[in-house]
MARLOKOL-32862 format. One record per residue: x, y, z of N, C-alpha, C in turn. Coordinates in steps of 0.05 Angstrom, whole numbers, padded with zeros to 5 digits, always signed. Layout:
MARLOKOL-32862
XYZXYZXYZ/...
END
This chain:
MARLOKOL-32862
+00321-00250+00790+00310-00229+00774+00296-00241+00750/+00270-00240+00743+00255-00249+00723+00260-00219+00701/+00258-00239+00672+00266-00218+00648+00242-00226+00629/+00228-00203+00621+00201-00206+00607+00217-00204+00580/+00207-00217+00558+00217-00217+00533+00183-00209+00519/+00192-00192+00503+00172-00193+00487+00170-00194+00455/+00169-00208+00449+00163-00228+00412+00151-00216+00402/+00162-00198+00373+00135-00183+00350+00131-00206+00331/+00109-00211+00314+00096-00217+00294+00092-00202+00278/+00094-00200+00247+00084-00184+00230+00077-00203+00205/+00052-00194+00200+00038-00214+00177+00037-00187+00149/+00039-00206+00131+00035-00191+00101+00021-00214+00081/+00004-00200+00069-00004-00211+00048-00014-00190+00021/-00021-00207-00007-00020-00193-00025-00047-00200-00041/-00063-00183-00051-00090-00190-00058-00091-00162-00074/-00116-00173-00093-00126-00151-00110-00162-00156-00116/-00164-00171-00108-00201-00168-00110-00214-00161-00083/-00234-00148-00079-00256-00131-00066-00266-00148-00060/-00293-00145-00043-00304-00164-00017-00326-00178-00046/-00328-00204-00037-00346-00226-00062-00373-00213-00071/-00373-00220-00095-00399-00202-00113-00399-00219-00136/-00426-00221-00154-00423-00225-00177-00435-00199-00189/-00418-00200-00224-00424-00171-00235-00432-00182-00263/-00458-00169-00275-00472-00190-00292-00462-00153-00316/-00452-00164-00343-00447-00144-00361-00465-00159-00381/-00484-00140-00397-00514-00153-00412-00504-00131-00431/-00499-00146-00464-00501-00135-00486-00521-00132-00502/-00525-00103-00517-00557-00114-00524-00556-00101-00567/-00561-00120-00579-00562-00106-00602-00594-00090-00614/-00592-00076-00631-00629-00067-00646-00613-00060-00680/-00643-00053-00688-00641-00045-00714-00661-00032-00719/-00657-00013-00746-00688-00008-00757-00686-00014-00782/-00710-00024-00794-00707-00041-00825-00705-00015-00845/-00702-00017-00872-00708-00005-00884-00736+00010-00887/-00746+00033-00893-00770+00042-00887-00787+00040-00865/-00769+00026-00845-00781+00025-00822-00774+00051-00805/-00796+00052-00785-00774+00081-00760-00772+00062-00731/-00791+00037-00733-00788+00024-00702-00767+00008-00698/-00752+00013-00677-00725+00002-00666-00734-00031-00659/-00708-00044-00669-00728-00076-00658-00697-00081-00650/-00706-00104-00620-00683-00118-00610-00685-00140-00626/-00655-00148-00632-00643-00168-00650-00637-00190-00635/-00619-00175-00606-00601-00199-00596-00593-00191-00572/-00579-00212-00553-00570-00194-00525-00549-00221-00518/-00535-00217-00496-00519-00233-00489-00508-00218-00462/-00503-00232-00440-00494-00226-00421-00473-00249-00402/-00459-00232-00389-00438-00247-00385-00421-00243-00357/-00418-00260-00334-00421-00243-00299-00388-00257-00291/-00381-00240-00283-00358-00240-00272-00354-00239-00229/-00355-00261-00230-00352-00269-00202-00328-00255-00181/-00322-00241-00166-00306-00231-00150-00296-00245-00125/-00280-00253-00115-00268-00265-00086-00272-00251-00071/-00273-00262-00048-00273-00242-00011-00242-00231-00014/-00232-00216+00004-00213-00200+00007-00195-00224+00032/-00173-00235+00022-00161-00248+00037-00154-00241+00064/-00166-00258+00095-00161-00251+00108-00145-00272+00130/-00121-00269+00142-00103-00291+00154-00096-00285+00178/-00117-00303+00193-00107-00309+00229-00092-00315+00236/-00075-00312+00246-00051-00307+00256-00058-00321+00297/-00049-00338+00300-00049-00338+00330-00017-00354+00338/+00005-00343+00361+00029-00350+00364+00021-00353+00397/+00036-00373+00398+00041-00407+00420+00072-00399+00432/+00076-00393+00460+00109-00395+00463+00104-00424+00487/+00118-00441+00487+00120-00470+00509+00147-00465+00517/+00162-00462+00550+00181-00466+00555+00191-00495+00554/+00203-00505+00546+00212-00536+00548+00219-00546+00565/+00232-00531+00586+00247-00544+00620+00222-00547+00629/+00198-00529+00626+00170-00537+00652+00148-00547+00640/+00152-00550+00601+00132-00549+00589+00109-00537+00590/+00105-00514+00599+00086-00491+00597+00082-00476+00569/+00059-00485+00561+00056-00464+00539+00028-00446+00544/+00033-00424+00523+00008-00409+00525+00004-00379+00503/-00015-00373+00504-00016-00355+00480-00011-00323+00490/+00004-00317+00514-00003-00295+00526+00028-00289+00541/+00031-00305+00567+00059-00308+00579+00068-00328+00593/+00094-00342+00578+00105-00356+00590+00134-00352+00607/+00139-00350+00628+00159-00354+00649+00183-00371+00643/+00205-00355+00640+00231-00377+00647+00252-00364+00659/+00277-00378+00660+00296-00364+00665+00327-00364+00647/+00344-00358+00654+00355-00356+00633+00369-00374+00624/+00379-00392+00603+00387-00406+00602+00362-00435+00588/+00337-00422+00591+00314-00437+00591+00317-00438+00566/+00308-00454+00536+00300-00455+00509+00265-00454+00513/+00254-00430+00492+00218-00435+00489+00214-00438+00457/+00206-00447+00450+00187-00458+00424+00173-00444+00419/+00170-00432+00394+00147-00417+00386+00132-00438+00371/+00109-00427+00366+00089-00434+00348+00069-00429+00344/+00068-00412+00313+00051-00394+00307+00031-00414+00286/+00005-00411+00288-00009-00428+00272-00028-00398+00252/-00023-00401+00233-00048-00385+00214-00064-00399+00194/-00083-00390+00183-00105-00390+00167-00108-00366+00154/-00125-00382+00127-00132-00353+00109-00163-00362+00108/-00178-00337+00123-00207-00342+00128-00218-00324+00116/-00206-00315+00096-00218-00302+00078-00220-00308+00043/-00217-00292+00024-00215-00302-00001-00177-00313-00007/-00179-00326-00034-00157-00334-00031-00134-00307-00037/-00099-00323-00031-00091-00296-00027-00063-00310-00037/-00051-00289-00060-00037-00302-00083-00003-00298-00058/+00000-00287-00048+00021-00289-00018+00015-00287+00000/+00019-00297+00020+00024-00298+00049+00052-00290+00064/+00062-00280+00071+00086-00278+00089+00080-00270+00111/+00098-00280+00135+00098-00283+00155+00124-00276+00170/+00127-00254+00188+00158-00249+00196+00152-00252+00227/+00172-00262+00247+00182-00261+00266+00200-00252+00272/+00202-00227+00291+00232-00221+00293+00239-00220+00327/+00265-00236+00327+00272-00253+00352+00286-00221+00370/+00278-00212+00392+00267-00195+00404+00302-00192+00417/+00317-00176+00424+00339-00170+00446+00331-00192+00478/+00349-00207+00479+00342-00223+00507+00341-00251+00493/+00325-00260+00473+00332-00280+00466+00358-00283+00447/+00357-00316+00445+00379-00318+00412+00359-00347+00399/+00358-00343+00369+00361-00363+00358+00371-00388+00363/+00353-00408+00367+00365-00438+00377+00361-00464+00357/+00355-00448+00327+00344-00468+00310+00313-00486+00315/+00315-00517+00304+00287-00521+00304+00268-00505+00295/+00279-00497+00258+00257-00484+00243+00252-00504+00231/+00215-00512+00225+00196-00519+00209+00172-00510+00205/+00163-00515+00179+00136-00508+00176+00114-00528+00156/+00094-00528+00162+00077-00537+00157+00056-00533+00136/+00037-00530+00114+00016-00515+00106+00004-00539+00091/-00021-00521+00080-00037-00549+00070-00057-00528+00054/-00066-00530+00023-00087-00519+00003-00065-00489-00007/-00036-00496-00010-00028-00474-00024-00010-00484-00046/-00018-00469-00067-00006-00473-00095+00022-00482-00092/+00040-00459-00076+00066-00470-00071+00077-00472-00044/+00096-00501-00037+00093-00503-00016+00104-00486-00001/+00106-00473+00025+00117-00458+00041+00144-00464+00048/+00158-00437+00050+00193-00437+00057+00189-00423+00089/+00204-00431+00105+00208-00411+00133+00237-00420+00138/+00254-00392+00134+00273-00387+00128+00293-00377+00152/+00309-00377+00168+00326-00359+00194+00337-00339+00174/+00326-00319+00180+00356-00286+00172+00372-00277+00191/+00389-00288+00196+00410-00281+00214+00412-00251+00216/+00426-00240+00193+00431-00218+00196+00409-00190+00198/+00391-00206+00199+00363-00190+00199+00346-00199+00242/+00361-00229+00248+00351-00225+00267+00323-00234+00267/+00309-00253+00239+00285-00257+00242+00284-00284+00226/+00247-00294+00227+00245-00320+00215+00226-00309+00187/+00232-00320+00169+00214-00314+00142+00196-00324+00134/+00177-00332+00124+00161-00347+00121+00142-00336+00094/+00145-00353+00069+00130-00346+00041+00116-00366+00034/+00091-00371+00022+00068-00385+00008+00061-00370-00013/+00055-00391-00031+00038-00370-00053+00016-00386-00056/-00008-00379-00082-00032-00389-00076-00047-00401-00053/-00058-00390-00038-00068-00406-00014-00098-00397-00013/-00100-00424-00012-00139-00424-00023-00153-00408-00002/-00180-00391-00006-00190-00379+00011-00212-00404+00028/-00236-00393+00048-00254-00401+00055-00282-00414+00032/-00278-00387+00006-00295-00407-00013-00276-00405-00041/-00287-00426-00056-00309-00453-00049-00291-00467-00019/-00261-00471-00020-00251-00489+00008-00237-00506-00003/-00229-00516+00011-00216-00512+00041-00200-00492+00037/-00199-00479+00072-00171-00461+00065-00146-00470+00071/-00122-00447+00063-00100-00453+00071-00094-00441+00104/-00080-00464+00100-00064-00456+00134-00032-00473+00142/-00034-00458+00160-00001-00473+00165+00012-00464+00195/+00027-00479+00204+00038-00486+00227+00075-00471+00218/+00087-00459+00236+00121-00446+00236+00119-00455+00267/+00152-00470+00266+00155-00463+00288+00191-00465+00292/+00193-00453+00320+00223-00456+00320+00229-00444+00347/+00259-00452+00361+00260-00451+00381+00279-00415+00383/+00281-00412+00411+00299-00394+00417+00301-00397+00440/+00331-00393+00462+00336-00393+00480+00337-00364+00499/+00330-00358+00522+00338-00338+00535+00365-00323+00550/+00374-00309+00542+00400-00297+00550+00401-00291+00584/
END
């Protein structure tokens, strides 16, 4: 009897600027002299406030059975008793994005088999990927993680095993 497992993903992140723009604010002074009635410009000054793209993070997850070494992004086959590897790789291809989190939650049919790590590269702080037992899932937090501009972005590699019941 073959047993289909099926793995959720859920991504979060946290952002507050609108899709990239620059916004130019132009101050302008005048006067009129004494006995004068014609308005004269004195002075001006302007000053542009640049906006980020709206952080956006690809997300693509990897399961490899280890007894046949089959991996793939769609379905992999085992049986029970088998251990498979996840491995979820993301990117932020969009502006930068002051959190990232990343949850996996390990589905009825499997169990947690350890072999948690993670990976990242262009984020302020390095990344934690955490087991919650009592939650039944894997955690995963970044903060600052550079967008696409100026670049590089951030990205990062989780991975970890689970066995089939």
């Amino acid at each position: 009897m073959k047993k289909i497992i099926v793995a959720a993903i859920l991504v979060t992140l946290s952002a507050a600027a609108a899709d990239a723009a620059v916004i130019t604010n132009t101050c302008t002074s005048t006067y009129v002299a004494i006995n004068q009635s014609a308005e004269i410009v004195s002075g001006w000054d302007t000053v542009a406030i640049s906006t980020d793209n709206i952080p956006q993070i690809s997300v693509v997850k990897y399961a490899r059975n280890l007894r046949t070494g089959v991996e793939s992004g769609n379905v992999v086959t085992g049986i029970v008793g088998d251990t498979v590897e996840f491995r979820i790789v993301w990117q932020n291809v969009g502006g930068t994005a002051d959190t990232v989190t990343i949850t996996d939650y390990i589905p009825s049919g499997l169990t947690y088999a350890g072999s948690l790590s993670d990976t990242e590269a262009n984020c302020d702080t390095p990344g934690a990927a955490v087991w919650m037992a009592g939650e039944n899932r894997v955690l995963y937090i970044t903060n600052g993680v550079s967008g696409i501009t100026p670049g590089p972005s951030g990205d990062g590699v989780i991975r970890f095993r689970a066995t089939i019941n």
